[in-house]
C-alpha positions as CSV (number, residue, x, y, z in Angstrom):
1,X,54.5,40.1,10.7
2,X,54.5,43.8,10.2
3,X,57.5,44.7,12.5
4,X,59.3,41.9,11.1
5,X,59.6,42.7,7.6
6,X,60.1,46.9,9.0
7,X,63.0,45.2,11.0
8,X,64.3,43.2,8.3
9,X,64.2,45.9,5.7
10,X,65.7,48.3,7.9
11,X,68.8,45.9,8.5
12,X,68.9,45.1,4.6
13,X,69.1,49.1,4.1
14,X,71.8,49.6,6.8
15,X,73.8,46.4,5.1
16,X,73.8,48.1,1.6
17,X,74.6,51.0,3.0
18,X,78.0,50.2,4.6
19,X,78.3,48.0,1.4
20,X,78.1,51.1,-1.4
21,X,80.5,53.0,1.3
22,X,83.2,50.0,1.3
23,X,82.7,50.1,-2.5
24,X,83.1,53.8,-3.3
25,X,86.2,53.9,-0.3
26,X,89.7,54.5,-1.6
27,X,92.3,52.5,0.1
28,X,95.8,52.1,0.7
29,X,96.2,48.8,-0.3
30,X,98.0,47.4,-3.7
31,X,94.9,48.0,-6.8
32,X,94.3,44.3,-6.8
33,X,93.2,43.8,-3.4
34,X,91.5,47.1,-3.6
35,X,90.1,46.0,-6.9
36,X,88.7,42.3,-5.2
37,X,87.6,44.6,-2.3
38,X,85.1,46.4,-4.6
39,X,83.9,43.0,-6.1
40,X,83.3,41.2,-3.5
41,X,81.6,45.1,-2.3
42,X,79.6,45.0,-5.8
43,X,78.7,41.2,-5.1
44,X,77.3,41.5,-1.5
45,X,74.7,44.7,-3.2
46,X,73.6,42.5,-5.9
47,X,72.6,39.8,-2.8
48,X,70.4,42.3,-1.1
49,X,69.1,43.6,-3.7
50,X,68.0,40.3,-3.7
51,X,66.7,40.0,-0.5
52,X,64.7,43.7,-1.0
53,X,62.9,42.1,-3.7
54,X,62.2,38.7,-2.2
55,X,61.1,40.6,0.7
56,X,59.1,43.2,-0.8
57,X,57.5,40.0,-3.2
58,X,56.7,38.4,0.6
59,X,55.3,41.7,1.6
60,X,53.1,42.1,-1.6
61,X,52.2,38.7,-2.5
62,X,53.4,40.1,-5.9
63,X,55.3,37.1,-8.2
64,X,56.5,39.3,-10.5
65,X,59.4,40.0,-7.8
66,X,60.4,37.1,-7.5
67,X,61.2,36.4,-11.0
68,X,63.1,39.6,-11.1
69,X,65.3,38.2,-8.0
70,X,66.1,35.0,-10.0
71,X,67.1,37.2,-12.8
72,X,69.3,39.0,-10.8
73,X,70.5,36.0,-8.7
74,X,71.4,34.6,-12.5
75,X,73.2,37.5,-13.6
76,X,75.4,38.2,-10.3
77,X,76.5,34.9,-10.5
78,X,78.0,34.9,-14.1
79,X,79.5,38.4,-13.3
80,X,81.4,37.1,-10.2
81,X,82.2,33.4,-12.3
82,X,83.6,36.2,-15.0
83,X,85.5,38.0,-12.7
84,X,87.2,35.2,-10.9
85,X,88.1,33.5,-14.3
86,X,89.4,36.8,-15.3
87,X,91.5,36.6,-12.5
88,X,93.0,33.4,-12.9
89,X,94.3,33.9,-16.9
90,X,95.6,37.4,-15.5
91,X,95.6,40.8,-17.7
């Protein structure tokens, strides 16, 4: 079980990684693609940052993880449903 969860957390660091670089990389596409590129970039973190906690809460038999990944599950959800409403009614 040990070299699972190493294996997993190593694959979840490596995903966030290339994640934060797609959402700090400049572009030469039009700002609103580049602008739904860094969402959907912002969006994919808050997921596994998820999945380090659920993980970590698996690891530690800790609960209070868990909570904090529902939280967070919660509050990524409303921020993309905000975004993609602010999208549809425009400026």
């Amino acid at each position: 079980m040990s070299f699972v969860n190493f294996a997993a957390f190593f694959l979840l660091t490596i995903a966030f990684l290339l994640a934060f670089l797609r959402l700090i990389k400049r572009s030469n596409q039009p700002h609103r693609i580049s602008t739904l590129d860094r969402v959907v970039a912002l969006d994919l973190m808050a997921t596994l940052s998820i999945g380090f906690m659920t993980l970590y809460a698996v690891e530690t038999q800790k609960t209070v993880f868990m909570d904090a990944a529902v939280i967070l599950a919660l509050i990524a959800f409303l921020g993309t449903v905000a975004f993609a409403r602010y999208l549809e009614k425009g400026n």
